[in-house]
C-alpha positions in Angstrom: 91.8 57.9 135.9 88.4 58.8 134.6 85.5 56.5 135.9 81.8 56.1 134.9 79.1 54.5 137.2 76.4 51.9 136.1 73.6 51.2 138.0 71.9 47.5 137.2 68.3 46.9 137.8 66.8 43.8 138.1 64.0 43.8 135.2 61.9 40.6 134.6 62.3 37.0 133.8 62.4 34.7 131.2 61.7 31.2 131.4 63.4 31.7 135.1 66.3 33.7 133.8 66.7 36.8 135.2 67.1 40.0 132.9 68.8 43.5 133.5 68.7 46.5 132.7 71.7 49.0 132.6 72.1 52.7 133.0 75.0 55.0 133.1 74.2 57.7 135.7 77.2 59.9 135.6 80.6 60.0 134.6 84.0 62.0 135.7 84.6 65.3 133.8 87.3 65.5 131.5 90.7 67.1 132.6 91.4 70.4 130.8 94.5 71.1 128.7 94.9 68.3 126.3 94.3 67.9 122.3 93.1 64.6 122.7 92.0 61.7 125.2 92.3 58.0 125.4 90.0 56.9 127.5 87.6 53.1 128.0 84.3 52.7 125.4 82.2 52.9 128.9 83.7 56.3 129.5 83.5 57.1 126.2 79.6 56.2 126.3 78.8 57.9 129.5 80.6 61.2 128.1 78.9 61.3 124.5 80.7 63.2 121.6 82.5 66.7 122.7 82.2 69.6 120.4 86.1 69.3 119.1 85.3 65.2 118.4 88.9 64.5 120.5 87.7 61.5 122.6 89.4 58.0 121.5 88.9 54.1 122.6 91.7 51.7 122.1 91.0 49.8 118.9 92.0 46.4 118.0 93.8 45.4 121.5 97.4 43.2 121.7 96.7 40.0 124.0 99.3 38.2 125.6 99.7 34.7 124.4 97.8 33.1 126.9 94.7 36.0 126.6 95.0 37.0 130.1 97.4 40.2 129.7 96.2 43.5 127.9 99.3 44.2 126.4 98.9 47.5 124.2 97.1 48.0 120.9 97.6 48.4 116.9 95.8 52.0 117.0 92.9 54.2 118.1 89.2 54.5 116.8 87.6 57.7 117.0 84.3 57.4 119.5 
């Protein structure tokens, strides 16, 4: 499992509601080996394009009935 940390930073407030700000600071390297990866959009983001453009997010996501229940998804979208 690939992993990315944020880091949130209190910024300033408006009208008494607090505001954040939100940086990715590092991210797991990819395995070697493989064609192509599936991986989350935060990994994705933290990772940035690689030269062969082989990095993938799950596109339009299968709920269960009740919404609670990631249950697969119609096809891929190239990050």
């Amino acid at each position: 499992m690939l992993s990315a940390e944020i880091v949130t930073e209190e910024m300033f407030y408006i009208d008494a509601i607090p505001t954040y700000e939100k940086n990715i600071i590092g991210c797991d390297p990819l395995p070697e080996g493989y064609d192509f990866y599936i991986v989350s959009a935060l990994y994705a983001t933290a990772h940035g394009q690689t030269e062969a453009g082989n990095i993938y997010v799950v596109a339009d996501p299968v709920m269960s009935d009740d919404g609670a229940t990631f249950r697969g998804c119609r096809g891929l979208a190239k990050f």
